[in-house]
C-alpha positions as CSV (number, residue, x, y, z in Angstrom):
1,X,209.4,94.8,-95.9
2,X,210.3,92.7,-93.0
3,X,206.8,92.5,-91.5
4,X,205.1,91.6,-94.6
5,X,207.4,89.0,-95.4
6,X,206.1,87.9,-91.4
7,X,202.8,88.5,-92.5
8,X,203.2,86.7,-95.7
9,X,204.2,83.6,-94.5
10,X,201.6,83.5,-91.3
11,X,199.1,83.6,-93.4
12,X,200.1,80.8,-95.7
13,X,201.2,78.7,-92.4
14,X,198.4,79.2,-90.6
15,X,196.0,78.8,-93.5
16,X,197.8,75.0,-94.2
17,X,199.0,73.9,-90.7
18,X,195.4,73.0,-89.6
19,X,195.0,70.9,-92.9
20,X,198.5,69.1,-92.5
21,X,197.4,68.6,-88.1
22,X,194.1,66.7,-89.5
23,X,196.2,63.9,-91.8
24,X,198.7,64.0,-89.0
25,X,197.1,62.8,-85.6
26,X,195.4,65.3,-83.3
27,X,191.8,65.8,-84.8
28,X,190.5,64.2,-81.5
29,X,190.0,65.7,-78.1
30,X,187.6,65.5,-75.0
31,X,185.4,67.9,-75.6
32,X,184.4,68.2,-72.0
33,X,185.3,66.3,-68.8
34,X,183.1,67.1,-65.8
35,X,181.6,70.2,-67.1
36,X,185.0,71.2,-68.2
37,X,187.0,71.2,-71.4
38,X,190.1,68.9,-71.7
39,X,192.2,68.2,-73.8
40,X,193.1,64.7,-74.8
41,X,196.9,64.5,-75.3
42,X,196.8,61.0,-76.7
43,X,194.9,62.6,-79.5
44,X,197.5,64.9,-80.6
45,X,200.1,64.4,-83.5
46,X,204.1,65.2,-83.3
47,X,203.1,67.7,-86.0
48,X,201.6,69.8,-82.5
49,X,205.2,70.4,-81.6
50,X,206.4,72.6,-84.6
51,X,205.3,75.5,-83.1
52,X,207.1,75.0,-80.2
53,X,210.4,74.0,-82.3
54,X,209.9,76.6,-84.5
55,X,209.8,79.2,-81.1
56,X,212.8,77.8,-80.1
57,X,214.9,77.9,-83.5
58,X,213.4,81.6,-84.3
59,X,215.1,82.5,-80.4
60,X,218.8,80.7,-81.1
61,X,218.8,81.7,-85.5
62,X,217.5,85.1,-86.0
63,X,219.7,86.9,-83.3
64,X,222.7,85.3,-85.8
65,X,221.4,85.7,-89.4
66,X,219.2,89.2,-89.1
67,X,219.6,91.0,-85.3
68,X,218.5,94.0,-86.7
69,X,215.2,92.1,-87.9
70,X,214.8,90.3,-83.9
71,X,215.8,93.6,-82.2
72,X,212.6,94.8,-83.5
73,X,210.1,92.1,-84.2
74,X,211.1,89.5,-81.4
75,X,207.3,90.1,-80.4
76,X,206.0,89.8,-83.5
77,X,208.0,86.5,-84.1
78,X,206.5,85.4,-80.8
79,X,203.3,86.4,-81.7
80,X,203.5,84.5,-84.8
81,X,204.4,81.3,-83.4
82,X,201.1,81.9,-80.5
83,X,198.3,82.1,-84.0
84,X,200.2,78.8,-85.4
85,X,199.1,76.8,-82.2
86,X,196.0,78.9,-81.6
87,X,194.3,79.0,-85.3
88,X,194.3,75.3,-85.5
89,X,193.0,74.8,-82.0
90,X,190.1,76.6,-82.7
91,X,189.7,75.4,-86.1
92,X,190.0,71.4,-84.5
93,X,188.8,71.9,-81.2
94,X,185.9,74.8,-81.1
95,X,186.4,77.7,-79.4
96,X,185.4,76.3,-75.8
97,X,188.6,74.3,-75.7
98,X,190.4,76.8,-77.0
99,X,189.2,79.7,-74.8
100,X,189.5,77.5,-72.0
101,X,193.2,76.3,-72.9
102,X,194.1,79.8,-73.3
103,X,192.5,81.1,-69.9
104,X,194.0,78.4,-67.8
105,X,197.5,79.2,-69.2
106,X,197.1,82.8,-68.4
107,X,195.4,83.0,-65.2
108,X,197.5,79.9,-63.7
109,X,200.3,79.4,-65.6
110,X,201.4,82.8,-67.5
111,X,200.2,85.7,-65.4
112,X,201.7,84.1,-62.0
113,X,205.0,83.6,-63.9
114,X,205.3,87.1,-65.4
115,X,204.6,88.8,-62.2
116,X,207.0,86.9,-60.2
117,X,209.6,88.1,-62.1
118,X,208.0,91.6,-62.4
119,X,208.2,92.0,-58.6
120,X,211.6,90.5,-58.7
121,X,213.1,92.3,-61.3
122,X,211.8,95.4,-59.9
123,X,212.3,95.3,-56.8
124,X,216.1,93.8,-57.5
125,X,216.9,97.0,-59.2
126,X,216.0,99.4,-56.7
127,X,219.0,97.6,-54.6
128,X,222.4,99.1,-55.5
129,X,225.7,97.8,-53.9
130,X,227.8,101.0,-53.6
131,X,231.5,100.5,-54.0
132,X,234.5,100.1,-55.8
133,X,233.9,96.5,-56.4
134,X,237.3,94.7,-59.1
135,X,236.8,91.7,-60.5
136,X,239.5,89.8,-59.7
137,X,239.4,85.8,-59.8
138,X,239.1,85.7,-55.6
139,X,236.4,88.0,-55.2
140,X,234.4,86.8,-58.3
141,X,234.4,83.0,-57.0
142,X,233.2,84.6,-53.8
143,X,230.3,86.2,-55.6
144,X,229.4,83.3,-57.3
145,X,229.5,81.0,-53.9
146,X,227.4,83.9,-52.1
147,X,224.8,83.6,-54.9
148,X,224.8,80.1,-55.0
149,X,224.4,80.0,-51.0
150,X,221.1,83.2,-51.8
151,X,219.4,81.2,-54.4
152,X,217.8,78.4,-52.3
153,X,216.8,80.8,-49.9
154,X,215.6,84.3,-52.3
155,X,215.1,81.9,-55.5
156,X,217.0,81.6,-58.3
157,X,215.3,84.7,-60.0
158,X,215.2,86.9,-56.8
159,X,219.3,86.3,-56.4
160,X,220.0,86.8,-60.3
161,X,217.7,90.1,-60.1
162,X,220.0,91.1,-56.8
163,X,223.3,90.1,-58.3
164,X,224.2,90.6,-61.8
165,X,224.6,94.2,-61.9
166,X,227.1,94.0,-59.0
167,X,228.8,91.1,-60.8
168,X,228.8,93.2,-64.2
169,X,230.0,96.5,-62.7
170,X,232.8,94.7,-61.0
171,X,234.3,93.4,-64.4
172,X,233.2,96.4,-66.0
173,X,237.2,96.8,-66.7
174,X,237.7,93.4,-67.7
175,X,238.6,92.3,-71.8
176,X,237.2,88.8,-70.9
177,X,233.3,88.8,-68.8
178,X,231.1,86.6,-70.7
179,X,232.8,83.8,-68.7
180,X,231.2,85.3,-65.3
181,X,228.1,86.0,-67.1
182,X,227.9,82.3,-67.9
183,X,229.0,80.3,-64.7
184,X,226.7,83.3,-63.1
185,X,224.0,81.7,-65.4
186,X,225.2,78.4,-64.4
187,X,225.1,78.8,-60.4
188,X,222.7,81.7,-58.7
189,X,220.5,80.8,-62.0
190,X,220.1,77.4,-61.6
191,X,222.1,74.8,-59.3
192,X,221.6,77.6,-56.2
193,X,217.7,77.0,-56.1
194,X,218.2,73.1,-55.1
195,X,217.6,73.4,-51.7
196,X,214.3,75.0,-51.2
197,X,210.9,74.9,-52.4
198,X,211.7,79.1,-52.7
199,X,214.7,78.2,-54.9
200,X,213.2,77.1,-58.1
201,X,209.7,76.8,-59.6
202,X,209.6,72.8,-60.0
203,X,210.6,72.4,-55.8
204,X,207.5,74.6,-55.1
205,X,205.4,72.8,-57.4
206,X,206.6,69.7,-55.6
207,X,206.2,71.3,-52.3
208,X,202.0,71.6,-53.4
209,X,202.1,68.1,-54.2
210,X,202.9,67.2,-50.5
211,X,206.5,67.4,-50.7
212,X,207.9,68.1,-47.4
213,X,209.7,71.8,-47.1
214,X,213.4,70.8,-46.1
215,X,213.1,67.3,-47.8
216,X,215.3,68.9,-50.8
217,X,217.9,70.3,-48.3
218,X,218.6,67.4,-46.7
219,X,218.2,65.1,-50.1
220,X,219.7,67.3,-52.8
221,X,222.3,68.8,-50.5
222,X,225.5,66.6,-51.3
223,X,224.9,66.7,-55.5
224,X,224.3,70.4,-55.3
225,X,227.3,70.8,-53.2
226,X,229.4,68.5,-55.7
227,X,228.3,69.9,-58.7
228,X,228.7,73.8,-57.1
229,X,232.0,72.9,-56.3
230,X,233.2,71.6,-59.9
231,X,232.1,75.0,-61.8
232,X,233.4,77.0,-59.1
233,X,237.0,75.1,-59.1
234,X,236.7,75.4,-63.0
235,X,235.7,78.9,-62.7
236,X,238.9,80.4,-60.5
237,X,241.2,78.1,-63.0
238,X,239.6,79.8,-66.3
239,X,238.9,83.4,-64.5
240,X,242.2,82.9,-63.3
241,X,244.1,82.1,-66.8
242,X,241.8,85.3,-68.3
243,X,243.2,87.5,-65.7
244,X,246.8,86.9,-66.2
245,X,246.5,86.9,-69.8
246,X,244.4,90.4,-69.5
247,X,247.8,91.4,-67.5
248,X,245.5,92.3,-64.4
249,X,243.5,94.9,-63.7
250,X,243.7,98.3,-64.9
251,X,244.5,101.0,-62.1
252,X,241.1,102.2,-60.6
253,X,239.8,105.6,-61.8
254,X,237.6,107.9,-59.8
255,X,237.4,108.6,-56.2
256,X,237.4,104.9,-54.0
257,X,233.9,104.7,-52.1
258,X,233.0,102.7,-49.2
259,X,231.1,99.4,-50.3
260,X,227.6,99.8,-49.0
261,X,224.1,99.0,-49.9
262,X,221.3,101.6,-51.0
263,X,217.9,100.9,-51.2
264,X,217.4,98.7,-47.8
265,X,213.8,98.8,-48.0
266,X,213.4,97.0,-51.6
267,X,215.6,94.4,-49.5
268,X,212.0,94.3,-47.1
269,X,210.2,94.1,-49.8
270,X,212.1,91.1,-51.4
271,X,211.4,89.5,-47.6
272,X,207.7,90.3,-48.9
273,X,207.9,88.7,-51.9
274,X,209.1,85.3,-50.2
275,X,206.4,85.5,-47.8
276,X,203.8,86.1,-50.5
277,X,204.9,83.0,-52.3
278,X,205.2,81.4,-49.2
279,X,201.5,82.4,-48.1
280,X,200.5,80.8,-51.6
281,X,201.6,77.5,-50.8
282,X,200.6,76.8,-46.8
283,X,197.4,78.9,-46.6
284,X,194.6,76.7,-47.9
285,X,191.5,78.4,-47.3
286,X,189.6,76.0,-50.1
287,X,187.5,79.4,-51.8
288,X,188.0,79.6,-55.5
289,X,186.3,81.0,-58.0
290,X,185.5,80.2,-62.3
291,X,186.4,82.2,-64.9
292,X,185.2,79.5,-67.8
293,X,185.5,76.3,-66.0
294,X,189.4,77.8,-64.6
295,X,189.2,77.0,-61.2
296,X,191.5,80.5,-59.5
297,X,192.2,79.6,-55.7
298,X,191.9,82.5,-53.6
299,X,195.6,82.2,-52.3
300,X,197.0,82.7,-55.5
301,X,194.9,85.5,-56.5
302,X,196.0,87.1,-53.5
303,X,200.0,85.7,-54.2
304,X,199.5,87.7,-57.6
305,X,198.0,90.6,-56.0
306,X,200.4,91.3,-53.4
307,X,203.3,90.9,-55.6
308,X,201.7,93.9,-57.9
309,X,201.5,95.8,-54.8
310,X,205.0,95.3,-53.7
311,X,206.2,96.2,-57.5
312,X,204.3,99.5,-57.0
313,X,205.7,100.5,-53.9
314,X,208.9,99.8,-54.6
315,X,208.9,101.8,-57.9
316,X,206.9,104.7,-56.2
317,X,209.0,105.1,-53.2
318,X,212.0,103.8,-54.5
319,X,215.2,106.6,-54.7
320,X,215.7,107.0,-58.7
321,X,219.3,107.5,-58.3
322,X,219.6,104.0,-57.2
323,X,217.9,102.7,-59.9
324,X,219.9,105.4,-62.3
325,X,223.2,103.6,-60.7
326,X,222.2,100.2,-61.9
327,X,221.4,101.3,-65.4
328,X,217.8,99.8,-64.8
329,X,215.5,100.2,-67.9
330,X,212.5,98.1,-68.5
331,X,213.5,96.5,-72.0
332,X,215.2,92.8,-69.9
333,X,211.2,91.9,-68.6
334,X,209.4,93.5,-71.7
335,X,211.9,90.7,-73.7
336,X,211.1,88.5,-71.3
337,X,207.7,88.5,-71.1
338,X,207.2,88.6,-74.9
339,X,209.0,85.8,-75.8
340,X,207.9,83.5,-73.1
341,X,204.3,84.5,-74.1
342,X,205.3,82.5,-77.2
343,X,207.1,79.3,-75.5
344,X,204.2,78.9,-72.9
345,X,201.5,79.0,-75.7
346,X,203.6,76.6,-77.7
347,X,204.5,74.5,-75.2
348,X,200.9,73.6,-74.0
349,X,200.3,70.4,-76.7
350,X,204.0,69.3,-76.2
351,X,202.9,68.8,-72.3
352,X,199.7,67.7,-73.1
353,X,201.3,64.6,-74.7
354,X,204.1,64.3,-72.4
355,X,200.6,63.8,-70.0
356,X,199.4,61.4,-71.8
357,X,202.2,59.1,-70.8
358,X,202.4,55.9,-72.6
359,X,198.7,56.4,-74.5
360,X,200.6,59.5,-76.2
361,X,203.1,60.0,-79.5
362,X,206.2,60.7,-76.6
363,X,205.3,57.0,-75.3
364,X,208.5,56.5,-75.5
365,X,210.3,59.0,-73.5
366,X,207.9,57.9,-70.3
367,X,208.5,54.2,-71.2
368,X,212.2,54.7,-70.6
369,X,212.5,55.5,-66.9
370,X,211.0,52.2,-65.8
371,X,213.1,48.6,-66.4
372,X,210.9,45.3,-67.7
373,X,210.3,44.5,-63.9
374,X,208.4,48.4,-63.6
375,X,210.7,49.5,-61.5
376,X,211.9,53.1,-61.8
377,X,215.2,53.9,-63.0
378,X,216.8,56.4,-61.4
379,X,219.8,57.1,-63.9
380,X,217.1,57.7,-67.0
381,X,214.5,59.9,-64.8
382,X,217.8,62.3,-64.2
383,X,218.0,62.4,-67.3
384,X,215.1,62.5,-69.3
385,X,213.7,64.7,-66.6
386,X,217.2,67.1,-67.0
387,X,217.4,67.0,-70.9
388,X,213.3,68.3,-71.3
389,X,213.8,71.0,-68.4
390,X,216.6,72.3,-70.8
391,X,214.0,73.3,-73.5
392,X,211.0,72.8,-71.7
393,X,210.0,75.0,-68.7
394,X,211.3,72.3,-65.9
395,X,208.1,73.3,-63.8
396,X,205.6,70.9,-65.9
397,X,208.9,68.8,-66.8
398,X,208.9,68.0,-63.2
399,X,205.2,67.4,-62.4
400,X,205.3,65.0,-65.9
401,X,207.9,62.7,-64.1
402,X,206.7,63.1,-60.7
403,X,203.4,62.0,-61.9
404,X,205.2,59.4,-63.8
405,X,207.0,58.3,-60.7
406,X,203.3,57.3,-59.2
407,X,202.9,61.1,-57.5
408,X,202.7,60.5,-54.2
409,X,204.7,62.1,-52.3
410,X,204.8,59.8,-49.3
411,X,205.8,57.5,-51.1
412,X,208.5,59.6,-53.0
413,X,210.2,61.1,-49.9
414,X,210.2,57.5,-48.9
415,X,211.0,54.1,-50.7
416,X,211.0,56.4,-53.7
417,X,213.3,58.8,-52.5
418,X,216.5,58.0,-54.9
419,X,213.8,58.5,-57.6
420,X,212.3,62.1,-56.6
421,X,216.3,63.3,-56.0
422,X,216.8,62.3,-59.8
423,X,213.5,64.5,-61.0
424,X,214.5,66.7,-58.6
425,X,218.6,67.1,-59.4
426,X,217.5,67.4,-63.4
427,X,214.9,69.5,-63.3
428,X,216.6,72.2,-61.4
429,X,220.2,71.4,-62.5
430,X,220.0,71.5,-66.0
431,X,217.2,74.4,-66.4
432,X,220.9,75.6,-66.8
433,X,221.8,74.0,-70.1
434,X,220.0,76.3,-72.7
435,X,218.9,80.3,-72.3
436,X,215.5,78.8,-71.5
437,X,215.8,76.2,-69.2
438,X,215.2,78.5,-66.7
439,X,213.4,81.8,-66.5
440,X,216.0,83.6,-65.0
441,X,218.7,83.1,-67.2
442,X,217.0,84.9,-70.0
443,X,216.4,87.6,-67.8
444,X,220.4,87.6,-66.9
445,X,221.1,87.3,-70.4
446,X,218.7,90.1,-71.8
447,X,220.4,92.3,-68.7
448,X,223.9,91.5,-69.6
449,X,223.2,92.9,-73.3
450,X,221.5,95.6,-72.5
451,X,224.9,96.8,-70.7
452,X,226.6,96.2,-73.6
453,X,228.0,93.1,-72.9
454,X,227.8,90.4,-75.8
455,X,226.8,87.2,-74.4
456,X,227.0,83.7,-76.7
457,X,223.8,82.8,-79.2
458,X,221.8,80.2,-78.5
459,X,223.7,77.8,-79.9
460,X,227.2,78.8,-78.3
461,X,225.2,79.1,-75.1
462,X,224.8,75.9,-76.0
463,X,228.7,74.7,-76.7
464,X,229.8,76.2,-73.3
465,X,226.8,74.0,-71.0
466,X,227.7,70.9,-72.9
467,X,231.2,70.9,-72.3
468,X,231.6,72.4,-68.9
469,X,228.1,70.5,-67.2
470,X,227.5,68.0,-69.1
471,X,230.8,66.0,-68.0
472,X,229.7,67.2,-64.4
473,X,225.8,65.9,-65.1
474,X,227.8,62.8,-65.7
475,X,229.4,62.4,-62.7
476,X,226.7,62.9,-60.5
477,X,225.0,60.2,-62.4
478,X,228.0,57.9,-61.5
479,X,228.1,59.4,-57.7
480,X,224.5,59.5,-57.1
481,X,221.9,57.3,-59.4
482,X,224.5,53.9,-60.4
């Protein structure tokens, strides 16, 4: 009954949105630009970013009001959401634009994403951390600061992958855990990737666009420190009040075993995976090839196909037992994958006006980070950059207000420099504010659930980022950009 009710109402949306999109704005686009199709973001109506709202309000309502129904439609719901952006692009647009829209987001946006976080995600569960680990307030602070200290260096996603089942299993005995769940969300997820173009998607995009490697260690060092050291203070006083109020820890049951690690060669192999991402953004051979006007540079190709090679050997030769011990199941990725299918696709016309800059209907967000003089100003880039990487992906976030910024990166890393450390601080710090800020926390999210653990909504994810980091966004602003 469910999926006709889905099907039901797709077919009424989708037969009325591409009416509703013609009165609205967004009938226009380049049909071709150099051979190529383009599309013209100043053409497009607000009405293009329904889709993408209604994505996001199908992920934060329908785990509240029917998880049953999102257990086991989520993809359909996803899936829906793609043929409301899709049906009227080809309806508008042709099916050149649209095929070509489609095929650049999968072959250079999409696919490279996915299988990222494939290799991660695989190759992170074939590592288990043998041990008695407890979860008292000392040694999960440490955690969190190790992981937060990883994250620049293995990427947010690569130290999430590594982490979370050693941070579950050591408060596997603990009444109150959606706390760690949440600051681990907070720092390995997010704030940990500042310092590196490996740490987070919008450095490395920065790091193509001439961005020097260690220009966000030095730059970004002293706000990443100050805001790691506020949610790790506030974490030991919160763990720390939990733990007393819990009464402790219970006794430990079963035989004590030495803490050690299993799997050392998937820990190789996640050396692999950084040099495979590393070898897509220094090696610059200058070969592509088309697939329908989608220009595929060789070095990513290769990036992509390594990465599927390492996720095969490391689930061929990979000791079961170990991944048995981390309770590793493939449901976390297949979520993943699904529902970011759906943002990604609904997302493209949202950046595509964003683009467009002041000729487009969000005029008025790129207006805002220059003052009357044009100068840029460095508190509103922080933020405006920060507050769209919280619901946006923050990798086309950034490049939007790097491009915004002028985009070169000379000039950036120089006279500019205050301004790329605010696109660079918000993009990466509050990818942490909402479950899809940043890939990873999803991915932590989905994992934490499937152990059983039950982790806030959307919305209460929500509550607890805007009251613990948004005061903390807040003084950096004061600290850093006044």
């Amino acid at each position: 009954m469910n999926k006709t009710v889905l099907a039901v109402a797709a077919a009424v949306a989708v037969g009325l949105l591409p009416v509703v999109a013609l009165a609205a704005g967004g009938a226009q686009a380049d049909a071709h630009t150099g051979g190529a199709p383009h599309l013209d973001g100043a053409a497009l109506g607000l009405l293009w970013a329904v889709p993408f709202a209604g994505m996001l309000l199908s992920i934060a309502v329908f785990p509240l009001v029917a998880p049953h129904f999102w257990e086991h439609n989520f993809g359909n719901v996803s899936a829906f959401w793609v043929v409301i952006v899709l049906w009227p692009f080809l309806l508008l647009f042709g099916w050149e634009l649209t095929l070509f829209e489609v095929l650049h987001l999968a072959l250079l946006e999409y696919l490279p994403f996915i299988i990222l976080l494939l290799a991660l995600f695989t190759v992170a569960g074939g590592i288990h951390f043998a041990g008695n680990f407890r979860g008292s307030p000392l040694s999960n602070t440490a955690f969190l600061a190790g992981g937060t200290m990883i994250a620049s260096w293995a990427g947010t996603t690569g130290a999430s992958m590594l982490l979370i089942r050693p941070v579950m299993r050591a408060n596997k005995d603990r009444r109150h855990k959606v706390h760690v769940i949440i600051f681990f969300i907070f720092l390995v997820s997010n704030v940990g990737g500042a310092l590196t173009p490996l740490g987070d998607p919008p450095l490395f995009l920065g790091f193509l666009k001439g961005v020097s490697f260690f220009w966000p260690t030095v730059h970004v060092f002293l706000p990443m420190l100050l805001v790691a050291v506020c949610l790790l203070v506030i974490f030991y006083v919160m763990d720390t009040l939990l733990y007393r109020k819990e009464g402790g820890l219970p006794p430990a049951t079963g035989e004590k075993t030495k803490i050690a690690i299993n799997g050392w060669a998937n820990v190789g192999l996640l050396g692999c995976i950084v040099g495979a991402v590393l070898l897509s953004g220094t090696w610059k051979p200058g070969i592509s090839f088309d697939v329908f006007h989608v220009q595929v540079e060789i070095q990513n190709a290769a990036r992509d196909l390594l990465l599927l090679l390492i996720t095969w050997v490391s689930w061929q030769f990979t000791d079961r037992e170990h991944r048995a011990a981390n309770d590793f199941n493939w449901h976390p990725i297949l979520e993943v994958a699904k529902l970011f299918a759906g943002i990604f696709v609904t997302i493209v016309p949202v950046i595509a006006i964003l683009k467009a800059g002041e000729h487009g209907a969000l005029s008025a967000v790129i207006g805002a980070v220059t003052d009357e003089a044009g100068e840029p100003l460095n508190v509103m880039y922080f933020w405006l950059t920060g507050i769209l990487s919280s619901f946006l992906d923050n990798a086309p976030t950034y490049l939007v207000f790097f491009n915004a910024a002028g985009g070169d990166a000379e000039q950036l890393m120089g006279p500019l420099s205050g301004t790329l450390l605010a696109i660079s601080a918000g993009a990466v710090f509050m990818g942490a504010n909402s479950y899809i800020g940043n890939a990873p926390n999803f991915m932590v999210k989905a994992i934490a659930e499937s152990a059983g653990v039950r982790m806030p909504s959307f919305f209460g994810y929500l509550a607890w980022s805007g009251l613990i980091l948004l005061p903390i966004f807040a003084l950096v602003t004061v600290v850093f950009f006044l």
